[in-house]
PQR file of N, CA, C, O and H, with PARSE charges and radii, in Angstrom:
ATOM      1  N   UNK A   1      29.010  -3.258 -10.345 -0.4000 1.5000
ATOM      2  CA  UNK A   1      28.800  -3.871 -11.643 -0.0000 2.0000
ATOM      3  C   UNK A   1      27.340  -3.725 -12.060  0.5500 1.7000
ATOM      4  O   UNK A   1      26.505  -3.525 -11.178 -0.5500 1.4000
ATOM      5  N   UNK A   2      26.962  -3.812 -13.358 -0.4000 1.5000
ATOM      6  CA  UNK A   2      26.296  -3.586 -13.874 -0.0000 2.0000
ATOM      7  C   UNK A   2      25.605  -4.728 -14.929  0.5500 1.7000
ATOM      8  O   UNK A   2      26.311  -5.243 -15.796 -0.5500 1.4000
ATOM      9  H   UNK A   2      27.640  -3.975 -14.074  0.4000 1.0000
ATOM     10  N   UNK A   3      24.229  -5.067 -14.793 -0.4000 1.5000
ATOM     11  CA  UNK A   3      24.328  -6.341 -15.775 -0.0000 2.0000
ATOM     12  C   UNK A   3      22.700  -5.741 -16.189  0.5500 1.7000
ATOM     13  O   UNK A   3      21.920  -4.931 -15.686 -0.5500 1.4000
ATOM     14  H   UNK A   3      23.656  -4.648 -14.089  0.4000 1.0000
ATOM     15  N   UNK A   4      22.705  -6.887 -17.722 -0.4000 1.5000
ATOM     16  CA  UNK A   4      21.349  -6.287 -18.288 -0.0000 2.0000
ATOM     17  C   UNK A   4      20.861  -8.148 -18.421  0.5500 1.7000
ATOM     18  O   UNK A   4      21.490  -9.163 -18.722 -0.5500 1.4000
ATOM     19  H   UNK A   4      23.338  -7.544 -18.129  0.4000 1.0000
ATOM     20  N   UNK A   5      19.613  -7.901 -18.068 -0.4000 1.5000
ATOM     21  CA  UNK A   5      18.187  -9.141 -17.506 -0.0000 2.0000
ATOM     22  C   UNK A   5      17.166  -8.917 -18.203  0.5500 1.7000
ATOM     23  O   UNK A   5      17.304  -8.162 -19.166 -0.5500 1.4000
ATOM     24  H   UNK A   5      19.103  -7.076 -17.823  0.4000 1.0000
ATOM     25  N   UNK A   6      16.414  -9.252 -18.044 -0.4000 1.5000
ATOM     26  CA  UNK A   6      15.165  -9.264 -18.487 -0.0000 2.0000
ATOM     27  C   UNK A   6      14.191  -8.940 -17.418  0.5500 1.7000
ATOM     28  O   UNK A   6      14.377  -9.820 -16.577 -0.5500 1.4000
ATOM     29  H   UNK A   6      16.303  -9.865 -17.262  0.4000 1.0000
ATOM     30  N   UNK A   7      13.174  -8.085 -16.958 -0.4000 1.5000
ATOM     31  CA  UNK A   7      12.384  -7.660 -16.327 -0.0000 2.0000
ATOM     32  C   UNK A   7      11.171  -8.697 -16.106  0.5500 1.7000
ATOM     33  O   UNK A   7      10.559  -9.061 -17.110 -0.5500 1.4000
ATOM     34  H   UNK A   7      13.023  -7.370 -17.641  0.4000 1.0000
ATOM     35  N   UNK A   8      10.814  -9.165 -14.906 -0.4000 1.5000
ATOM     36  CA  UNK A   8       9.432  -9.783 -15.061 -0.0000 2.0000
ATOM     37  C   UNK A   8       8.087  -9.169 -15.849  0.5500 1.7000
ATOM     38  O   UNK A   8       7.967  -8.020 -16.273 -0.5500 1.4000
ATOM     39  H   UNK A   8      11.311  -8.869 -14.091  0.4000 1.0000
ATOM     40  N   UNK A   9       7.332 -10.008 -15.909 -0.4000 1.5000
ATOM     41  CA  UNK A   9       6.285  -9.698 -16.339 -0.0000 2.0000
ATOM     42  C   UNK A   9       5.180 -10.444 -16.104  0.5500 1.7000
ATOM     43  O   UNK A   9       5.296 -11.663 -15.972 -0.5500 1.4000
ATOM     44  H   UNK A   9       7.429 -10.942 -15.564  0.4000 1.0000
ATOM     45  N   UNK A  10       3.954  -9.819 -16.020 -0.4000 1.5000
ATOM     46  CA  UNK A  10       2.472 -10.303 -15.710 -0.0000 2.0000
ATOM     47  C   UNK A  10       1.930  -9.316 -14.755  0.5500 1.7000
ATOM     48  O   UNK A  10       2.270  -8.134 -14.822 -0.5500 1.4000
ATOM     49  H   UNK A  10       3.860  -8.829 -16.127  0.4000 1.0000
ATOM     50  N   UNK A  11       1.267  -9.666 -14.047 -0.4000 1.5000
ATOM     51  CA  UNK A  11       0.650  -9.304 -12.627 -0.0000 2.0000
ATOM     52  C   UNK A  11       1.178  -9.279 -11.471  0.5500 1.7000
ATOM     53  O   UNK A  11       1.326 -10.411 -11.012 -0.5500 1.4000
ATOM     54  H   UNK A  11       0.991 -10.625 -13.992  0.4000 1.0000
ATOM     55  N   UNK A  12       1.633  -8.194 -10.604 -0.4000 1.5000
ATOM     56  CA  UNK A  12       1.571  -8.314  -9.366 -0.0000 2.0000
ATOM     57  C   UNK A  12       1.228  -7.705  -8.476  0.5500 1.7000
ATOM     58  O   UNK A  12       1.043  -6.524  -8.769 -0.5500 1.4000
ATOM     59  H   UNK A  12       1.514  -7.274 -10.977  0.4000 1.0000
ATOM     60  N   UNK A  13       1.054  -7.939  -7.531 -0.4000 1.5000
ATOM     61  CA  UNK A  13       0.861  -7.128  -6.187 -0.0000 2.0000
ATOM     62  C   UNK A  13       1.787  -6.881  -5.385  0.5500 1.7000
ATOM     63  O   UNK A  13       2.701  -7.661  -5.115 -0.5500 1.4000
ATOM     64  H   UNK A  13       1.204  -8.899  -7.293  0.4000 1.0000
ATOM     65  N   UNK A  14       1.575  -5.364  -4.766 -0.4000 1.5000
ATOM     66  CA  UNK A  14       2.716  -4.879  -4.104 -0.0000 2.0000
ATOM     67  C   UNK A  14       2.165  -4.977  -2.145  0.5500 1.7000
ATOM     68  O   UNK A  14       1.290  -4.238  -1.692 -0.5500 1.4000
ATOM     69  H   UNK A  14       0.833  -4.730  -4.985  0.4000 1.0000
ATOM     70  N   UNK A  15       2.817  -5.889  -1.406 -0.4000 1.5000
ATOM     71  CA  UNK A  15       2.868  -5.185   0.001 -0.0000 2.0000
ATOM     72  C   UNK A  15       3.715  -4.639   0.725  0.5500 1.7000
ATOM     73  O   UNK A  15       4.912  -4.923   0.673 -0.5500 1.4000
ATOM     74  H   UNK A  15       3.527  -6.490  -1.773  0.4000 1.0000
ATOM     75  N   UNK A  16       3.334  -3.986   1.317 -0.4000 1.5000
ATOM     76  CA  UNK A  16       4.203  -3.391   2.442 -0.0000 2.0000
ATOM     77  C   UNK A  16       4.711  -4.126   4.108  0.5500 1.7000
ATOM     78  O   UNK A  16       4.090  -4.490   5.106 -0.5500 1.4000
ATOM     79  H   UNK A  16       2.362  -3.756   1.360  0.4000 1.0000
ATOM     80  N   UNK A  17       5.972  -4.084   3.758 -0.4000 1.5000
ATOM     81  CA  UNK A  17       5.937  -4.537   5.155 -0.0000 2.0000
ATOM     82  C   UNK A  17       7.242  -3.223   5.776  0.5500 1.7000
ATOM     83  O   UNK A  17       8.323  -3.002   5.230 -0.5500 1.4000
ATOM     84  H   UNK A  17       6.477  -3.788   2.947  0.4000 1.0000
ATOM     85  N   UNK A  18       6.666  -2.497   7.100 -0.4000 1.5000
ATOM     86  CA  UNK A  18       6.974  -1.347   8.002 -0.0000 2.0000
ATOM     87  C   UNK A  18       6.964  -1.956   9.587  0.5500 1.7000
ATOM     88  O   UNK A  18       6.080  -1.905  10.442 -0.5500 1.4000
ATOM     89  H   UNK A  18       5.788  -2.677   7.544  0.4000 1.0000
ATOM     90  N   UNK A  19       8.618  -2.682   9.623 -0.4000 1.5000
ATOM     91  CA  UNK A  19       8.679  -3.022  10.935 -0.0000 2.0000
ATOM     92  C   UNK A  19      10.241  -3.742  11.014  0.5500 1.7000
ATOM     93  O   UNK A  19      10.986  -3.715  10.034 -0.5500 1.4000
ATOM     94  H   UNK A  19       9.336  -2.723   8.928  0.4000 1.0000
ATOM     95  N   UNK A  20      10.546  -4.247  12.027 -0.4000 1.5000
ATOM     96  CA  UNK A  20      12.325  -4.794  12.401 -0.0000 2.0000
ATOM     97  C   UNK A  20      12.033  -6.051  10.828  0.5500 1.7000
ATOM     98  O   UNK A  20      11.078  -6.669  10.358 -0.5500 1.4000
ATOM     99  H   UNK A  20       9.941  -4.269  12.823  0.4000 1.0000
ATOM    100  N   UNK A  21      13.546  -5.868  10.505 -0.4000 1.5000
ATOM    101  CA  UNK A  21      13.272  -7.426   9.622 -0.0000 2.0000
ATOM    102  C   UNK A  21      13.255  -8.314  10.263  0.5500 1.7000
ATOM    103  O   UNK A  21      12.952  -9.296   9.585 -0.5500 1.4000
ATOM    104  H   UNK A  21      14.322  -5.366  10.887  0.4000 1.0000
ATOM    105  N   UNK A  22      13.524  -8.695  11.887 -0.4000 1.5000
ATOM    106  CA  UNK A  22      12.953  -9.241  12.578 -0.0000 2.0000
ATOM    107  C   UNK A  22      11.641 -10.063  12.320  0.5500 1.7000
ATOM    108  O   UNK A  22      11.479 -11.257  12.575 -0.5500 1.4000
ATOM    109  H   UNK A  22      13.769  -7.898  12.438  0.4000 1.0000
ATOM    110  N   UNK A  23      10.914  -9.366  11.873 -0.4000 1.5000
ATOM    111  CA  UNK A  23       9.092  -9.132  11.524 -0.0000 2.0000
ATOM    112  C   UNK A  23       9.112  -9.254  10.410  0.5500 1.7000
ATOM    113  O   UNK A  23       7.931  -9.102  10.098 -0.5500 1.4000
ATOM    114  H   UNK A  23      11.046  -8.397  11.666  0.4000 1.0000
ATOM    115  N   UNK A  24       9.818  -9.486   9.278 -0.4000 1.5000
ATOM    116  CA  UNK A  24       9.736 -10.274   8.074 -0.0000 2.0000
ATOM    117  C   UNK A  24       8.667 -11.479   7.852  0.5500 1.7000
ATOM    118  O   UNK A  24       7.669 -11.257   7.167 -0.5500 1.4000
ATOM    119  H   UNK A  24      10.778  -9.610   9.531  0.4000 1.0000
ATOM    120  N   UNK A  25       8.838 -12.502   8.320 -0.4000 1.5000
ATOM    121  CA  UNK A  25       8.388 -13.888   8.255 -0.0000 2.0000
ATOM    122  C   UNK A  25       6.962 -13.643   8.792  0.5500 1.7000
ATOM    123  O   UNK A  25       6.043 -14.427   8.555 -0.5500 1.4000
ATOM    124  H   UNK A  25       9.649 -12.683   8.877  0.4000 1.0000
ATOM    125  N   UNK A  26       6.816 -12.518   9.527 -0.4000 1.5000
ATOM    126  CA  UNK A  26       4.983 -12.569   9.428 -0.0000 2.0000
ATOM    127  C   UNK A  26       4.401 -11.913   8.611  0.5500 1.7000
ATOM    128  O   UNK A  26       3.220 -12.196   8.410 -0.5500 1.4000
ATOM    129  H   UNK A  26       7.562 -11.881   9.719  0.4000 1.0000
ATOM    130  N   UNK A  27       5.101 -10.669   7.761 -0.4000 1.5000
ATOM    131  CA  UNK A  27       4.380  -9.838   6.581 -0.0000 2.0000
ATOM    132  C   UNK A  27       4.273 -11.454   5.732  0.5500 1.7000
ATOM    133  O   UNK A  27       3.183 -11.908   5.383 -0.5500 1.4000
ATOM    134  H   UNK A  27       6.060 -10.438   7.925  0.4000 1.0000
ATOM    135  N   UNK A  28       5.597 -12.186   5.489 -0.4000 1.5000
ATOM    136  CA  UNK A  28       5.237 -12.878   4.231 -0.0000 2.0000
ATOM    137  C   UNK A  28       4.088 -14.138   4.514  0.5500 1.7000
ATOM    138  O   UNK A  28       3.474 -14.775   3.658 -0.5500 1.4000
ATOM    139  H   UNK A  28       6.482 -11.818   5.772  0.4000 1.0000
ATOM    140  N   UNK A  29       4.024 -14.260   5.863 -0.4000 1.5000
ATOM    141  CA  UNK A  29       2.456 -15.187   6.244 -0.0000 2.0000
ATOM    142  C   UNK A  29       1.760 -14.440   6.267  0.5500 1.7000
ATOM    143  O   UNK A  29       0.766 -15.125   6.511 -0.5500 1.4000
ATOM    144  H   UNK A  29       4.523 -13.743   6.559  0.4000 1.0000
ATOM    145  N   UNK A  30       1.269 -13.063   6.179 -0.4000 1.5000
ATOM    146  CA  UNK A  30       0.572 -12.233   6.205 -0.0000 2.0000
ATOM    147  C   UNK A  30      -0.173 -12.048   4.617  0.5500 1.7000
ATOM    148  O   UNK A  30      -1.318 -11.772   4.259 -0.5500 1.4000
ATOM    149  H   UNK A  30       2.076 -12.507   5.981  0.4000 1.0000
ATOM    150  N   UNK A  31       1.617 -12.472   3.603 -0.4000 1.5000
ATOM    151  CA  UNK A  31       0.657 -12.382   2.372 -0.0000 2.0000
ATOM    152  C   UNK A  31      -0.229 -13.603   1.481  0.5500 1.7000
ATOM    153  O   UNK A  31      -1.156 -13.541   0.673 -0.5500 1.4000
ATOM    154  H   UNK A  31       2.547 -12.696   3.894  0.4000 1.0000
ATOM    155  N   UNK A  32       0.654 -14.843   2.142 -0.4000 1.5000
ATOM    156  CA  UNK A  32       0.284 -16.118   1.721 -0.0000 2.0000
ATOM    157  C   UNK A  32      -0.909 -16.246   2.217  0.5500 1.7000
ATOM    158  O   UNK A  32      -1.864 -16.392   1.454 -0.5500 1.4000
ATOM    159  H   UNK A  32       1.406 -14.892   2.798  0.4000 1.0000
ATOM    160  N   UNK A  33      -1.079 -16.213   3.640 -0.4000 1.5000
ATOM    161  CA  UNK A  33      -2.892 -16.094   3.694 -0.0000 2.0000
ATOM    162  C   UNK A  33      -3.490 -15.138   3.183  0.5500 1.7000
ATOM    163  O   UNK A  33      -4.706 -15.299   3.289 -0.5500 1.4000
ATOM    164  H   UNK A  33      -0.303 -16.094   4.259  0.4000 1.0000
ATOM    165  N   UNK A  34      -3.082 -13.761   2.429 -0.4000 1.5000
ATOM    166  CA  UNK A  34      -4.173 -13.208   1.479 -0.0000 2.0000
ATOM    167  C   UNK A  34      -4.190 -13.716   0.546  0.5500 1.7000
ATOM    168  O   UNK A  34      -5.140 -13.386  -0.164 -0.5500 1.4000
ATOM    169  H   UNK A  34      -2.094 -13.630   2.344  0.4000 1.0000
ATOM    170  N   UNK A  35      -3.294 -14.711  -0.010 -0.4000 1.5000
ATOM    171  CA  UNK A  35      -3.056 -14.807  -1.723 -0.0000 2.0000
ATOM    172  C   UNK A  35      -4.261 -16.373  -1.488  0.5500 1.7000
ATOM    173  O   UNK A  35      -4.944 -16.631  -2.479 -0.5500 1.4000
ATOM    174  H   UNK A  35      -2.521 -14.979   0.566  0.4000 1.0000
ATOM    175  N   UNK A  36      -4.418 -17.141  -0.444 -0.4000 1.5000
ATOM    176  CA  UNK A  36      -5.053 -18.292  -0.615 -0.0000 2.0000
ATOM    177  C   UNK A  36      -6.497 -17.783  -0.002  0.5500 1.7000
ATOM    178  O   UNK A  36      -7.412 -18.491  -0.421 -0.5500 1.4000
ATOM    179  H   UNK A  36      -3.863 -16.931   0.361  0.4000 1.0000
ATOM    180  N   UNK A  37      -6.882 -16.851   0.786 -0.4000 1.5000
ATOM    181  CA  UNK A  37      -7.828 -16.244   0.531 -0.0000 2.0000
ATOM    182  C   UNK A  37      -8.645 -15.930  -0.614  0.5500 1.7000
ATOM    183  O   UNK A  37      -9.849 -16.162  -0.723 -0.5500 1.4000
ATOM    184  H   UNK A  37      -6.138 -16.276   1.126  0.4000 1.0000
ATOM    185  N   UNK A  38      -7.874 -15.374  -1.472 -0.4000 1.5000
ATOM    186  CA  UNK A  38      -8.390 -14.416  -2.734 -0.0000 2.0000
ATOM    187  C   UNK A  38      -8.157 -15.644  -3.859  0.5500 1.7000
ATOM    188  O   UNK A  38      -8.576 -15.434  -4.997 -0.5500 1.4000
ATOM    189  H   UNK A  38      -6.896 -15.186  -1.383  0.4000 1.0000
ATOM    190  N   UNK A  39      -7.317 -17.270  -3.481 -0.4000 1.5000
ATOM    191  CA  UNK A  39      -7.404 -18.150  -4.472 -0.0000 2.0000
ATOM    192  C   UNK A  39      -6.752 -17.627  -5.596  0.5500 1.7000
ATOM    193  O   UNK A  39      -7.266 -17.564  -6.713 -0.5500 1.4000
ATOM    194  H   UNK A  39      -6.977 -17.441  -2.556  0.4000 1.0000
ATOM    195  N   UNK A  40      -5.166 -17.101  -5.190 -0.4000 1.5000
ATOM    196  CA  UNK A  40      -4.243 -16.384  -6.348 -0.0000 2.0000
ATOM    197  C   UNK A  40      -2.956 -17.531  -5.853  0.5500 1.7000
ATOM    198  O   UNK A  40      -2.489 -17.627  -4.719 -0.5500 1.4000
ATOM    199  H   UNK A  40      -4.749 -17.152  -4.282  0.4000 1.0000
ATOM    200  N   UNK A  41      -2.709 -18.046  -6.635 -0.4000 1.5000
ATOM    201  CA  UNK A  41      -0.921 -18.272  -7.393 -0.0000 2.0000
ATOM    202  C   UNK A  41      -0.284 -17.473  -7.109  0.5500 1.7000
ATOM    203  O   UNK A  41      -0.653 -16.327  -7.365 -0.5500 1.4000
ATOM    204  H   UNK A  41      -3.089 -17.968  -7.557  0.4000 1.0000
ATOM    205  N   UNK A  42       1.074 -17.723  -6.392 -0.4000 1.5000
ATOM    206  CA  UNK A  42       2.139 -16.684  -7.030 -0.0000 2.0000
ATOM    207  C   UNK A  42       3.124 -17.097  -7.525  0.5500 1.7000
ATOM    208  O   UNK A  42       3.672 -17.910  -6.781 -0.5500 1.4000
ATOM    209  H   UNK A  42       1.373 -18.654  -6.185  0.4000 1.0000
ATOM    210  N   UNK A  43       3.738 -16.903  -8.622 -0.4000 1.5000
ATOM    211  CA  UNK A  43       4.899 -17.336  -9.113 -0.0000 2.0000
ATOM    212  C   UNK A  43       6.071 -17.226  -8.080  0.5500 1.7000
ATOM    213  O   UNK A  43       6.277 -16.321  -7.271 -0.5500 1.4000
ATOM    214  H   UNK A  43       3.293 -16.242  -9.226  0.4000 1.0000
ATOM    215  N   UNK A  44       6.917 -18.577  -8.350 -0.4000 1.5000
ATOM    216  CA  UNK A  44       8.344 -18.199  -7.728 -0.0000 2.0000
ATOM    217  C   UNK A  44       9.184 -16.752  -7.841  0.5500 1.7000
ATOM    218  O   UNK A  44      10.239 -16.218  -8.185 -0.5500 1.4000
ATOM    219  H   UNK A  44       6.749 -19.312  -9.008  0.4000 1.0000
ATOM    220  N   UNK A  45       8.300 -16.624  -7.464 -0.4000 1.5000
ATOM    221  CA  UNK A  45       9.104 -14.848  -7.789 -0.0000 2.0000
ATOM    222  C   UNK A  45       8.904 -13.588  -6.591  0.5500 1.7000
ATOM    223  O   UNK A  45       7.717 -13.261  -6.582 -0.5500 1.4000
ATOM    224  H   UNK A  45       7.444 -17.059  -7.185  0.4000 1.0000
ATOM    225  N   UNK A  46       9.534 -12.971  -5.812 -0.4000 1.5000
ATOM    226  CA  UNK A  46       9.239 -12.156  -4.695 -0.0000 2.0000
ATOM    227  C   UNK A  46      10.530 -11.233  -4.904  0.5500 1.7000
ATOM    228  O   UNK A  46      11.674 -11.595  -5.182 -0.5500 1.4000
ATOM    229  H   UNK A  46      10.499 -13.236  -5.819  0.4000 1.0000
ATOM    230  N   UNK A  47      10.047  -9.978  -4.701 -0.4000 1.5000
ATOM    231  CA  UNK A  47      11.094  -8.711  -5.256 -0.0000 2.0000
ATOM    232  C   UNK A  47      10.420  -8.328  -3.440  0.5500 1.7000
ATOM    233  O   UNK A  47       9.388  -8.578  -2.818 -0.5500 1.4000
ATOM    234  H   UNK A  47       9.118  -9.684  -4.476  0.4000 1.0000
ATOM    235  N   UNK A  48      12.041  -7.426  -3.105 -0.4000 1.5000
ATOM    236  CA  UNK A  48      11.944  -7.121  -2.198 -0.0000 2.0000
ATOM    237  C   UNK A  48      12.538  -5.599  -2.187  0.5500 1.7000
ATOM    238  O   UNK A  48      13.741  -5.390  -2.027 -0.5500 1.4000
ATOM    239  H   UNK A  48      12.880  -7.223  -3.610  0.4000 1.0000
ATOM    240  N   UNK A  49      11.787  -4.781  -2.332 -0.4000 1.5000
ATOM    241  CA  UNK A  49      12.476  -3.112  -2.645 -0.0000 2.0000
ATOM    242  C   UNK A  49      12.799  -2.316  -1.340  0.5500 1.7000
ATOM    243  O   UNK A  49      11.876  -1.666  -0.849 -0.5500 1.4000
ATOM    244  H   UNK A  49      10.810  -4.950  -2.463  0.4000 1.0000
ATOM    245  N   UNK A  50      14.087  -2.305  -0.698 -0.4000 1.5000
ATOM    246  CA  UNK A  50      14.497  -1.807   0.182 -0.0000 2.0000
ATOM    247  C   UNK A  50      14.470  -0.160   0.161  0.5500 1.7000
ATOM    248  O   UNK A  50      15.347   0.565  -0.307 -0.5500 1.4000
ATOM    249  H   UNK A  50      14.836  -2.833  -1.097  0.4000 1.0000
ATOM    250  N   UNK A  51      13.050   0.305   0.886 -0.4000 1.5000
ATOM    251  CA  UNK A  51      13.011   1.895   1.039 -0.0000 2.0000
ATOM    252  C   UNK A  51      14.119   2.272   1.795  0.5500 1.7000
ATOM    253  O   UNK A  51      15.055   2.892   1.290 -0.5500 1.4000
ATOM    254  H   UNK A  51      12.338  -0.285   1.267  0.4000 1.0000
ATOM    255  N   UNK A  52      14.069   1.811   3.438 -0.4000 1.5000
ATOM    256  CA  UNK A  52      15.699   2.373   4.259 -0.0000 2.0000
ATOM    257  C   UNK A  52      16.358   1.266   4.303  0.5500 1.7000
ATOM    258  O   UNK A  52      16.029   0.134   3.948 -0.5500 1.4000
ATOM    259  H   UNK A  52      13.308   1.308   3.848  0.4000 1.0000
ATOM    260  N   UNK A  53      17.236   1.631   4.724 -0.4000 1.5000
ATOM    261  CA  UNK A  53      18.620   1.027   5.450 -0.0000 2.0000
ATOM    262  C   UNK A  53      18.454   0.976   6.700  0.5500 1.7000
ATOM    263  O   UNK A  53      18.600   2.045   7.292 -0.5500 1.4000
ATOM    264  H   UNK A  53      17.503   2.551   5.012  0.4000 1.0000
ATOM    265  N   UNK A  54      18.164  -0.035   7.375 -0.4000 1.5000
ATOM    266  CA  UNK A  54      18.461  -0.462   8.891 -0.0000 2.0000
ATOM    267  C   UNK A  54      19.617  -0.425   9.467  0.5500 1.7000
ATOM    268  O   UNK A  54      20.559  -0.341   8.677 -0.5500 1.4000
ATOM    269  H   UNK A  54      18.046  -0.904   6.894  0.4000 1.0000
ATOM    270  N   UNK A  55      19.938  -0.467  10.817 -0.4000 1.5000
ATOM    271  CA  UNK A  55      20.662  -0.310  11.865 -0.0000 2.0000
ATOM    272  C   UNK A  55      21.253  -1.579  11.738  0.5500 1.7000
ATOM    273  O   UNK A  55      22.407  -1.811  11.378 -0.5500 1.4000
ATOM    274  H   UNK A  55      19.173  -0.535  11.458  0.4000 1.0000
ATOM    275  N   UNK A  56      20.314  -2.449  12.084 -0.4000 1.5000
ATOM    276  CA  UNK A  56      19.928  -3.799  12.503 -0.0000 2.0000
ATOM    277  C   UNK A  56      19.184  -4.836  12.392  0.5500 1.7000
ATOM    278  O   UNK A  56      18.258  -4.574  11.624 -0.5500 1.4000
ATOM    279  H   UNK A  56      19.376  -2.261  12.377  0.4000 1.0000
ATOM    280  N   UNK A  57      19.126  -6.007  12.826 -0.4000 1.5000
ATOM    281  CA  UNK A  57      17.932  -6.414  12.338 -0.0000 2.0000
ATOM    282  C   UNK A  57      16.238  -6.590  13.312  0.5500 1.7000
ATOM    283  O   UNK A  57      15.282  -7.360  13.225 -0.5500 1.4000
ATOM    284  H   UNK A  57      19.877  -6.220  13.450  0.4000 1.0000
ATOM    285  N   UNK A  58      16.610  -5.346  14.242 -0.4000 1.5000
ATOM    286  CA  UNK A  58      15.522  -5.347  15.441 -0.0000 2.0000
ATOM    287  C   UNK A  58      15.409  -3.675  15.170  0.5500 1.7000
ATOM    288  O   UNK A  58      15.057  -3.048  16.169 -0.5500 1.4000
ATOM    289  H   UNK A  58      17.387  -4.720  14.313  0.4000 1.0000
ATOM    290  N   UNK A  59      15.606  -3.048  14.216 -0.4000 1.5000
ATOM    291  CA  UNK A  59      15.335  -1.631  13.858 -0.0000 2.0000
ATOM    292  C   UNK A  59      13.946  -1.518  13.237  0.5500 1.7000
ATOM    293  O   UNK A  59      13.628  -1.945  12.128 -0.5500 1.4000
ATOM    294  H   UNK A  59      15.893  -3.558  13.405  0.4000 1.0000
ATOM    295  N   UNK A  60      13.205  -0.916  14.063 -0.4000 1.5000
ATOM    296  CA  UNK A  60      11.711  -1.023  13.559 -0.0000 2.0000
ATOM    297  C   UNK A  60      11.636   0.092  12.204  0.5500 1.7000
ATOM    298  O   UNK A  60      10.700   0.027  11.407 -0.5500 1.4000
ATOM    299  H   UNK A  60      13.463  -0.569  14.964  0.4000 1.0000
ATOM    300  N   UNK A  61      12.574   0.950  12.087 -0.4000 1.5000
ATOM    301  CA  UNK A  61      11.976   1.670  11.066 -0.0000 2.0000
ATOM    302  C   UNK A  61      12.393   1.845   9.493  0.5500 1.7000
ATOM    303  O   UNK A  61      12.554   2.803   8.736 -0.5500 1.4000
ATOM    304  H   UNK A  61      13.334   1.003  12.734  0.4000 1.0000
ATOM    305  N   UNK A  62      12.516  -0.062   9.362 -0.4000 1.5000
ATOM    306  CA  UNK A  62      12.513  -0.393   8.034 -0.0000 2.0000
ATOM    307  C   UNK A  62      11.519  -0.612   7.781  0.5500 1.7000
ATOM    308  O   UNK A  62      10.656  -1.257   8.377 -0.5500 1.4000
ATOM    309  H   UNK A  62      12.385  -0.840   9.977  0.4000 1.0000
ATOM    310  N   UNK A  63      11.522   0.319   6.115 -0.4000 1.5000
ATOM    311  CA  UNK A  63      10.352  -0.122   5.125 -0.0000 2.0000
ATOM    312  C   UNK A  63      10.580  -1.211   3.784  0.5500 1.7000
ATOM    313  O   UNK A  63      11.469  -1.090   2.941 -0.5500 1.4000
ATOM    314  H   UNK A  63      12.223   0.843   5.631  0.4000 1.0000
ATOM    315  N   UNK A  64      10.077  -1.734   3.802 -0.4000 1.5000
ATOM    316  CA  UNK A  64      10.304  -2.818   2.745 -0.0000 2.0000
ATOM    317  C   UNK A  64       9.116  -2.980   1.271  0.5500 1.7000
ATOM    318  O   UNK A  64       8.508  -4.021   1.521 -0.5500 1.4000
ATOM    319  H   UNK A  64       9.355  -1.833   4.487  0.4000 1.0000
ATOM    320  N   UNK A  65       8.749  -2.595   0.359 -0.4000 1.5000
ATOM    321  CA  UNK A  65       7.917  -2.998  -0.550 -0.0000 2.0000
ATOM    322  C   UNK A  65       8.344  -4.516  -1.006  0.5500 1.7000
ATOM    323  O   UNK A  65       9.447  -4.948  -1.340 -0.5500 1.4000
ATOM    324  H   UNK A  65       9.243  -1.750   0.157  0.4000 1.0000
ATOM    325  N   UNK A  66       6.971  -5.219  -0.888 -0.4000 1.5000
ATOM    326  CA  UNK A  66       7.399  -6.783  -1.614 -0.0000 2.0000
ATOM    327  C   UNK A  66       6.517  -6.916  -2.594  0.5500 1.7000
ATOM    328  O   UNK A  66       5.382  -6.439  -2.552 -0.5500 1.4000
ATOM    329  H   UNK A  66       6.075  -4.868  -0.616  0.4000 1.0000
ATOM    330  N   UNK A  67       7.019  -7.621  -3.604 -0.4000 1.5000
ATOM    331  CA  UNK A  67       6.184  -7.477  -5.023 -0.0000 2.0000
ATOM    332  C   UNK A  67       5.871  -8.980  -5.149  0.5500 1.7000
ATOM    333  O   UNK A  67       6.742  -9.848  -5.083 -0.5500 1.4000
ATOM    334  H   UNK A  67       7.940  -8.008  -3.639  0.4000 1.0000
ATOM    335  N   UNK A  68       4.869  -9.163  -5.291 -0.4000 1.5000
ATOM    336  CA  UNK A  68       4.767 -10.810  -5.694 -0.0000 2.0000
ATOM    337  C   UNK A  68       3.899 -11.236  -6.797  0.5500 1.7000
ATOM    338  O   UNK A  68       2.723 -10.885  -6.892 -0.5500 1.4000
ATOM    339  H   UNK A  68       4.162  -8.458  -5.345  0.4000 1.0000
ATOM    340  N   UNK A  69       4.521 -12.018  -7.649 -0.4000 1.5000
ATOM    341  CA  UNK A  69       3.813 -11.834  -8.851 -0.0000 2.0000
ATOM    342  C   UNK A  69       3.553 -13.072  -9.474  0.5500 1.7000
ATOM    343  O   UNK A  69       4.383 -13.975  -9.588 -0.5500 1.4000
ATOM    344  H   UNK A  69       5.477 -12.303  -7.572  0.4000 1.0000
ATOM    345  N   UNK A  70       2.160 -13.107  -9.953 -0.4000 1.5000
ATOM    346  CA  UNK A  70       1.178 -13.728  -9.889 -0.0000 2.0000
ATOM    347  C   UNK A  70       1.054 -14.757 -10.759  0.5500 1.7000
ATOM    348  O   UNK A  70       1.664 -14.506 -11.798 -0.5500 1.4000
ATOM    349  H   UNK A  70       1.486 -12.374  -9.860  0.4000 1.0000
ATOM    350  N   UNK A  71       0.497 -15.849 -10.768 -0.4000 1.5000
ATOM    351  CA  UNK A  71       0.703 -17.183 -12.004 -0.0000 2.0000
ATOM    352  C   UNK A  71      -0.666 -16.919 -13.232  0.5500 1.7000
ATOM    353  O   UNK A  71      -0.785 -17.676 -14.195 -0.5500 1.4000
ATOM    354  H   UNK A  71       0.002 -16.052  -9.924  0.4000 1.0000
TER
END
């Protein structure tokens, strides 16, 4: 199916996280301490762009882009 939304908008930043989704939950502490570092907001909002397809969830050679976007 197919549906039409509305696209976010503003600012964001893109990270990478390259490891098991296992290893999820430390890219995203990984980004919350940059974002309170740098004294950035992020909106309730986190896009998660699946480069591969995993095995599993202990398959290290998922790539993940996460978009988080900014208040």
């Amino acid at each position: 199916d197919i549906r039409l939304g509305k696209s976010p908008a503003g600012k964001a930043y893109k990270f990478q996280h390259r490891s098991a989704y296992d290893d999820i939950d430390s890219t995203y502490e990984a980004i919350t301490a940059y974002l309170d570092e740098k004294g950035l907001e992020a909106q309730n909002l986190f896009i998660e762009e699946y480069l591969t397809t995993p095995k599993d969830s202990d398959d290290t050679s998922l790539e993940v882009d996460i978009y988080v976007f900014i208040k």
